[in-house]
N, CA, C and O atoms as a printed pandas DataFrame, in Angstrom:
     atom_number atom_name residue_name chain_id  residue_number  x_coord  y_coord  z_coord
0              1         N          UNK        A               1   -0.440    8.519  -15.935
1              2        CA          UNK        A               1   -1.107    9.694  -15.445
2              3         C          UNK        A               1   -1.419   10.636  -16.596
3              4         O          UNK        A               1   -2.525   11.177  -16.577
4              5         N          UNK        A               2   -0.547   10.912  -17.639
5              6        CA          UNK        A               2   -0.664   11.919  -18.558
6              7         C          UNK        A               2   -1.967   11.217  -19.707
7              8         O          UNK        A               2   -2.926   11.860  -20.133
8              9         N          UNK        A               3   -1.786   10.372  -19.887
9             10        CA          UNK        A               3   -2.876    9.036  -20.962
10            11         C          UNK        A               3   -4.228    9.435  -19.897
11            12         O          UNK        A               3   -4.905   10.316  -20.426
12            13         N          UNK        A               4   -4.699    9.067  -18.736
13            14        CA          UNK        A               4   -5.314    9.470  -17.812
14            15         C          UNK        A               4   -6.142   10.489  -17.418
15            16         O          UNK        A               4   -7.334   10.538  -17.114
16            17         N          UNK        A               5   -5.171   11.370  -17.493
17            18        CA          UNK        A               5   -5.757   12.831  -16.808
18            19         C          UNK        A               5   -5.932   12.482  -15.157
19            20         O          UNK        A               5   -6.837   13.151  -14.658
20            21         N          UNK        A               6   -5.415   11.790  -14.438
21            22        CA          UNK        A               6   -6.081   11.768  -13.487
22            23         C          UNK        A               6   -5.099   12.747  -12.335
23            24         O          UNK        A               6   -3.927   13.031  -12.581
24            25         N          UNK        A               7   -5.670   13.093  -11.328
25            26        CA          UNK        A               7   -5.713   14.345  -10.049
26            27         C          UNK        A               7   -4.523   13.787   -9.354
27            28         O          UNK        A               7   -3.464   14.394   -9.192
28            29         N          UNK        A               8   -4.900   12.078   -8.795
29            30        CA          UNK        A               8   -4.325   11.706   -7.567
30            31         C          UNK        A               8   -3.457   10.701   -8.339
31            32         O          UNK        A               8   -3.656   10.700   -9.554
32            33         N          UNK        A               9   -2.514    9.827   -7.864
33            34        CA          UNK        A               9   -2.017    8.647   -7.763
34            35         C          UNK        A               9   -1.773    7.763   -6.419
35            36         O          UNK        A               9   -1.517    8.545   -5.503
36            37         N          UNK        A              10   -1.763    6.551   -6.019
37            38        CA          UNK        A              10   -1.465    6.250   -4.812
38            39         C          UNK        A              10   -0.209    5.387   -5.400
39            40         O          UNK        A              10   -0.410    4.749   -6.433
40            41         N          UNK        A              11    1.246    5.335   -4.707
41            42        CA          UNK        A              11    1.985    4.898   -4.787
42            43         C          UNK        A              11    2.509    4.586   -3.560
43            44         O          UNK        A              11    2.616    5.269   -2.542
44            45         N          UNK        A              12    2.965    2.927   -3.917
45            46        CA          UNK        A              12    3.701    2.178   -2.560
46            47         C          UNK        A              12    4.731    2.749   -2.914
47            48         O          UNK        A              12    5.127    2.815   -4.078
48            49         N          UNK        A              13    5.455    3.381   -1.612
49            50        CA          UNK        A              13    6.571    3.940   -1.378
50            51         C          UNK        A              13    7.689    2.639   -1.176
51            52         O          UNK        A              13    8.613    2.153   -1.827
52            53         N          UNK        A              14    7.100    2.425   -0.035
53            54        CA          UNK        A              14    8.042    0.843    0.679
54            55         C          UNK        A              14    6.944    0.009    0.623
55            56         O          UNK        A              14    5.721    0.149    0.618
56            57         N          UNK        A              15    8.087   -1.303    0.566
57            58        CA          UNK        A              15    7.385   -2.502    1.573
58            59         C          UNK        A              15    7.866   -3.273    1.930
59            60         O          UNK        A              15    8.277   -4.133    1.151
60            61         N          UNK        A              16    8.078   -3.378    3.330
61            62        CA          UNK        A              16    9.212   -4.338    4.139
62            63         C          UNK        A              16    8.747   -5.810    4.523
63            64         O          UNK        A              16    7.848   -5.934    5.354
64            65         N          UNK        A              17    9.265   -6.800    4.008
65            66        CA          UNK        A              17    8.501   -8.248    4.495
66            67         C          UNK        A              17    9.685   -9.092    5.491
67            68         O          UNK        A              17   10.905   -9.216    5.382
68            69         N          UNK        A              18    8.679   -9.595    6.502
69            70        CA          UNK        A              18    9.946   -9.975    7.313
70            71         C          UNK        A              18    8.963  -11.881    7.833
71            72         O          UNK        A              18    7.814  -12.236    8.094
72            73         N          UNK        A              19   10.041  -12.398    7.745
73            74        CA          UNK        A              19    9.545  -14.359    7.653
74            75         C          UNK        A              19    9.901  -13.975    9.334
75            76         O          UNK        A              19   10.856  -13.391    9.847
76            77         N          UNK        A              20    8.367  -14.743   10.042
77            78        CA          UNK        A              20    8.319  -15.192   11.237
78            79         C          UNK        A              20    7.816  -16.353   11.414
79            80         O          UNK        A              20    7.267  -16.854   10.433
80            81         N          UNK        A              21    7.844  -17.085   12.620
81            82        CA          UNK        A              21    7.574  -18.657   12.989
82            83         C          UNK        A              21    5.977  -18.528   12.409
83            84         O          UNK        A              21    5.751  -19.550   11.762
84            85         N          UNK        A              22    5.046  -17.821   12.415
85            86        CA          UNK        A              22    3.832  -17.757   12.330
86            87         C          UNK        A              22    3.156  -17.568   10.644
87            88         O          UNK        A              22    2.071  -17.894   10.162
88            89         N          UNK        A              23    4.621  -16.750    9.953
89            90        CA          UNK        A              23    3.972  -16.246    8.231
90            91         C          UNK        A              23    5.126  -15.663    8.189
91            92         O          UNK        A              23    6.273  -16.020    8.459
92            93         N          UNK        A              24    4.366  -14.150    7.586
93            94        CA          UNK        A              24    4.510  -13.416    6.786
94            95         C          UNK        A              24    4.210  -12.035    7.585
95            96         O          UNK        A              24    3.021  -11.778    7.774
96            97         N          UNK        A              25    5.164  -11.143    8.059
97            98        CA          UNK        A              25    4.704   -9.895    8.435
98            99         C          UNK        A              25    5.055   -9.022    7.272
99           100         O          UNK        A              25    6.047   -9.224    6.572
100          101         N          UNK        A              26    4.126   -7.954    7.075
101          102        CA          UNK        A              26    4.433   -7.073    6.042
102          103         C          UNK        A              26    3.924   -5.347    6.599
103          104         O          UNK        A              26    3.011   -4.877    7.278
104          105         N          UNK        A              27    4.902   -4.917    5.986
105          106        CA          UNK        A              27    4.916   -3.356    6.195
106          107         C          UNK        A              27    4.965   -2.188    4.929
107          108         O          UNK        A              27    5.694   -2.285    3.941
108          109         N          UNK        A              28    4.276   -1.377    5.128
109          110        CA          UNK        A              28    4.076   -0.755    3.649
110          111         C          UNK        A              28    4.400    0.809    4.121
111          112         O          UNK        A              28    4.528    1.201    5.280
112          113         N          UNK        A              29    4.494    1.579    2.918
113          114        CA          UNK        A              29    4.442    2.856    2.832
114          115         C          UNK        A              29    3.829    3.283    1.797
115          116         O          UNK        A              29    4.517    3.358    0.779
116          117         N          UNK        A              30    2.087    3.779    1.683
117          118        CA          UNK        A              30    1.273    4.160    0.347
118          119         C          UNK        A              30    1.254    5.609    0.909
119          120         O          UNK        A              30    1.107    6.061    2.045
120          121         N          UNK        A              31    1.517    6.326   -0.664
121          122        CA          UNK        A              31    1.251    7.741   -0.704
122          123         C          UNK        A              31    0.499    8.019   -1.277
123          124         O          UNK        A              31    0.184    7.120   -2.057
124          125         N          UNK        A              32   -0.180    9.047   -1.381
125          126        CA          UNK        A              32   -1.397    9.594   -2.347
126          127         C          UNK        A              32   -0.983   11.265   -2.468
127          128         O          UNK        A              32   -1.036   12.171   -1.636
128          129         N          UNK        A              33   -0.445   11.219   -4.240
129          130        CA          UNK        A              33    0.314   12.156   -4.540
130          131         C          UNK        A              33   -0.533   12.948   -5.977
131          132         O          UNK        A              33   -1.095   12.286   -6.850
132          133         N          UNK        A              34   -0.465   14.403   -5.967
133          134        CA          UNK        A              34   -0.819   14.705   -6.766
134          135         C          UNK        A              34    0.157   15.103   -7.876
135          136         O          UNK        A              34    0.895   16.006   -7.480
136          137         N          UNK        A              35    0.438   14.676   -9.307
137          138        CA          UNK        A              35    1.354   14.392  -10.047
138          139         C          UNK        A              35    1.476   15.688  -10.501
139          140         O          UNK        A              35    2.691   15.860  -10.597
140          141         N          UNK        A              36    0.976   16.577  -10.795
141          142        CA          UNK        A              36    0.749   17.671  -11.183
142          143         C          UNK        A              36    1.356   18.810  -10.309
143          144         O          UNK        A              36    2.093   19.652  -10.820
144          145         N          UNK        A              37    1.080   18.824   -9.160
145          146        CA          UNK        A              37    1.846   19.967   -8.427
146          147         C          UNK        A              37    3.240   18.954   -6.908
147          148         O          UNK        A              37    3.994   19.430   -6.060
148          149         N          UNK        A              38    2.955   17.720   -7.255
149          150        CA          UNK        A              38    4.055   17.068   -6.196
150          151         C          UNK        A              38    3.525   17.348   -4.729
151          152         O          UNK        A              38    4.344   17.201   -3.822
152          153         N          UNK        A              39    2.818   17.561   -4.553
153          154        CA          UNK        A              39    2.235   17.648   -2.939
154          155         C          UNK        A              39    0.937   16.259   -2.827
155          156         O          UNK        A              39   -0.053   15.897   -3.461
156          157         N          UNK        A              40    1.756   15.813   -1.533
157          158        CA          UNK        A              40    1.256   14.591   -0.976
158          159         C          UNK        A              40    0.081   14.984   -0.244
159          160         O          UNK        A              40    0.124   15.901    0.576
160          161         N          UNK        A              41   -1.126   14.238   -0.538
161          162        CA          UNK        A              41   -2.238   14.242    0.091
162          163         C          UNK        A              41   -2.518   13.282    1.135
163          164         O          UNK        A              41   -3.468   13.254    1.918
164          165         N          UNK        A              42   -1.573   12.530    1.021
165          166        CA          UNK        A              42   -1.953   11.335    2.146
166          167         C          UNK        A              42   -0.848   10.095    2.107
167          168         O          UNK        A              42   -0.042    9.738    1.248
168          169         N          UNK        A              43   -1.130    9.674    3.237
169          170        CA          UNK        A              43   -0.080    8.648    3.676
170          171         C          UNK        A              43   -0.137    7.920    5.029
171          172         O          UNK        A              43   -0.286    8.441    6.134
172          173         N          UNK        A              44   -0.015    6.841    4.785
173          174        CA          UNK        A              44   -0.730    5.992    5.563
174          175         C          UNK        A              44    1.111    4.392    5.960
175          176         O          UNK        A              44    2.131    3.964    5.421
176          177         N          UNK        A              45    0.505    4.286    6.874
177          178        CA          UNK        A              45    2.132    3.438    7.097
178          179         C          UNK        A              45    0.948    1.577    7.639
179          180         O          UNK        A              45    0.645    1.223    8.779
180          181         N          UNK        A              46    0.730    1.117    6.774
181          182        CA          UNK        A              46   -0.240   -0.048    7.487
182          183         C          UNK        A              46    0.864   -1.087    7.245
183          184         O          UNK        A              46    1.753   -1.223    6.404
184          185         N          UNK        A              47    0.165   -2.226    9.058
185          186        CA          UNK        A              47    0.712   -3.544    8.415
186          187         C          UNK        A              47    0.304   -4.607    9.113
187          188         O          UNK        A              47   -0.275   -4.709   10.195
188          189         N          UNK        A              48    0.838   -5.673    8.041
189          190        CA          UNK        A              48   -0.657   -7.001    8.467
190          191         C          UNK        A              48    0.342   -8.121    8.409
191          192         O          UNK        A              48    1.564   -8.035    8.289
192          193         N          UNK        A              49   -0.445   -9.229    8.523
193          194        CA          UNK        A              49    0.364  -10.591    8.817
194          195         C          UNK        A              49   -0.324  -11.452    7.939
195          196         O          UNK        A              49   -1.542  -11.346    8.085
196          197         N          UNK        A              50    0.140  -12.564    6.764
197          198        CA          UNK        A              50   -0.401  -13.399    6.406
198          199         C          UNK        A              50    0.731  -14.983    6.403
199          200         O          UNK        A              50    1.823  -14.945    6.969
200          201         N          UNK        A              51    0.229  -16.258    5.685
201          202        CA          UNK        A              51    0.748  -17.193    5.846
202          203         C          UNK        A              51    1.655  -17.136    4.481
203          204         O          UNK        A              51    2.659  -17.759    4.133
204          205         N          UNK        A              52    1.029  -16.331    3.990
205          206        CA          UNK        A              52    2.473  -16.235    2.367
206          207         C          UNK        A              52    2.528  -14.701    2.568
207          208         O          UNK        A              52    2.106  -14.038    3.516
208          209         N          UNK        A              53    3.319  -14.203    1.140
209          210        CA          UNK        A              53    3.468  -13.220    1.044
210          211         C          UNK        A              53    2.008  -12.309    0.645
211          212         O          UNK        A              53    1.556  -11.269    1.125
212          213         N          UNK        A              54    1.388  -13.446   -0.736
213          214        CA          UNK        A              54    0.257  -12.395   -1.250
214          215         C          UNK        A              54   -0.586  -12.851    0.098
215          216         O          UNK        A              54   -1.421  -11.951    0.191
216          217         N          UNK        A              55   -0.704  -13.326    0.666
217          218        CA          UNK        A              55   -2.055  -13.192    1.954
218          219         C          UNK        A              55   -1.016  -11.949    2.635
219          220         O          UNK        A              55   -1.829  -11.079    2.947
220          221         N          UNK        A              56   -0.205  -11.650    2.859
221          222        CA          UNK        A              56   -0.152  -10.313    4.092
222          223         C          UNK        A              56   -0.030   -9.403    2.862
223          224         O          UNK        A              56   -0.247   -8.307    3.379
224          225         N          UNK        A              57    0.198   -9.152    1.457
225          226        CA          UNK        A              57   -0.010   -8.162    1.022
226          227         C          UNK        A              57   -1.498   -8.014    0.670
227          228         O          UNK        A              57   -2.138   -7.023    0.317
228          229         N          UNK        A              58   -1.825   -9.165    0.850
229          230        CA          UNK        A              58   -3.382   -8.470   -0.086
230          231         C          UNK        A              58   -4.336   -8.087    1.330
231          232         O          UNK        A              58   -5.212   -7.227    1.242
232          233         N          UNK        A              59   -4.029   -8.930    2.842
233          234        CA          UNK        A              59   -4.564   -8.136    4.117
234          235         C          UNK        A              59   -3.979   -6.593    3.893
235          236         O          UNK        A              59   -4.763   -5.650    3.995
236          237         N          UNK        A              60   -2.478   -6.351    3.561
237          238        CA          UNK        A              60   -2.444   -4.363    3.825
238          239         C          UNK        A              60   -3.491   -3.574    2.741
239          240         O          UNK        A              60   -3.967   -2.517    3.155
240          241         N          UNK        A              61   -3.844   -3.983    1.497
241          242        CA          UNK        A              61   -4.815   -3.957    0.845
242          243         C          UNK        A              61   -5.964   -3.511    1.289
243          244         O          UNK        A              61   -6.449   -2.391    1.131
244          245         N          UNK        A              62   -6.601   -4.873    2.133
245          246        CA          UNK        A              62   -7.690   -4.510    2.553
246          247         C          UNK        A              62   -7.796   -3.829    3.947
247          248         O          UNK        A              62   -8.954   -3.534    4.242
248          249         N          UNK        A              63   -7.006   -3.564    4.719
249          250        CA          UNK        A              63   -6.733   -2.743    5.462
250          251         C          UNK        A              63   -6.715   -1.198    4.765
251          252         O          UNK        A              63   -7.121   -0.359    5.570
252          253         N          UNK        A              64   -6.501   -0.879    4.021
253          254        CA          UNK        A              64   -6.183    0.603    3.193
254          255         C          UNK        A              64   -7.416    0.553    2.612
255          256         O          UNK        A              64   -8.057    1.600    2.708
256          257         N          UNK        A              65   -8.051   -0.543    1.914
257          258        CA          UNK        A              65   -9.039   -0.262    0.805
258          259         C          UNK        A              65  -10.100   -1.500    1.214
259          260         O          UNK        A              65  -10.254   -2.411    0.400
260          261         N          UNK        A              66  -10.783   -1.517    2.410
261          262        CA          UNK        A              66  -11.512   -2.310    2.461
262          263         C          UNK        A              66  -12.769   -2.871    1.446
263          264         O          UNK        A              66  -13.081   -4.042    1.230
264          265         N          UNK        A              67  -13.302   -1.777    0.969
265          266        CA          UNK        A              67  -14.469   -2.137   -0.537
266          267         C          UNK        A              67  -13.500   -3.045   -1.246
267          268         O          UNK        A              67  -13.884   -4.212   -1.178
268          269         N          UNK        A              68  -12.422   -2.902   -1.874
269          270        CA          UNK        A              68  -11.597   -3.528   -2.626
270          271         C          UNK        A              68  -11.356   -5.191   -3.157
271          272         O          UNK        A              68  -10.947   -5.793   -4.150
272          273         N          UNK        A              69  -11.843   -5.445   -1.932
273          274        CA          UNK        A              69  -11.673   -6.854   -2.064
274          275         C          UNK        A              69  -13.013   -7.711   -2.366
275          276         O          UNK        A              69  -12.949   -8.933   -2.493
């Protein structure tokens, strides 16, 4: 952030993965924090299902950041 200059950061808080008969359920906690004064701009609790781990993390991904992918 300081190399940067930048306003915001988004940081995964959590992320809970839990093995079901079907995959991969995954649960997140992203914040969007301003480093500079510590007040949270946003926060979002998403969660998705894939057959591994990176398929349900990279679905909460595109769930949060659909352009992204």
């Amino acid at each position: 952030i300081a190399f940067t200059n930048s306003r915001y950061v988004m940081i995964p808080a959590a992320i809970h993965l839990t093995r079901t008969a079907t995959g991969i359920d995954a649960e997140a906690v992203l914040v969007l924090a301003d480093p500079r004064s510590g007040a949270i701009a946003w926060r979002s609790y998403p969660t998705a299902t894939g057959t591994s781990v990176a398929d349900a993390l990279n679905a909460i991904i595109a769930r949060v950041l659909p352009d992204a992918q």
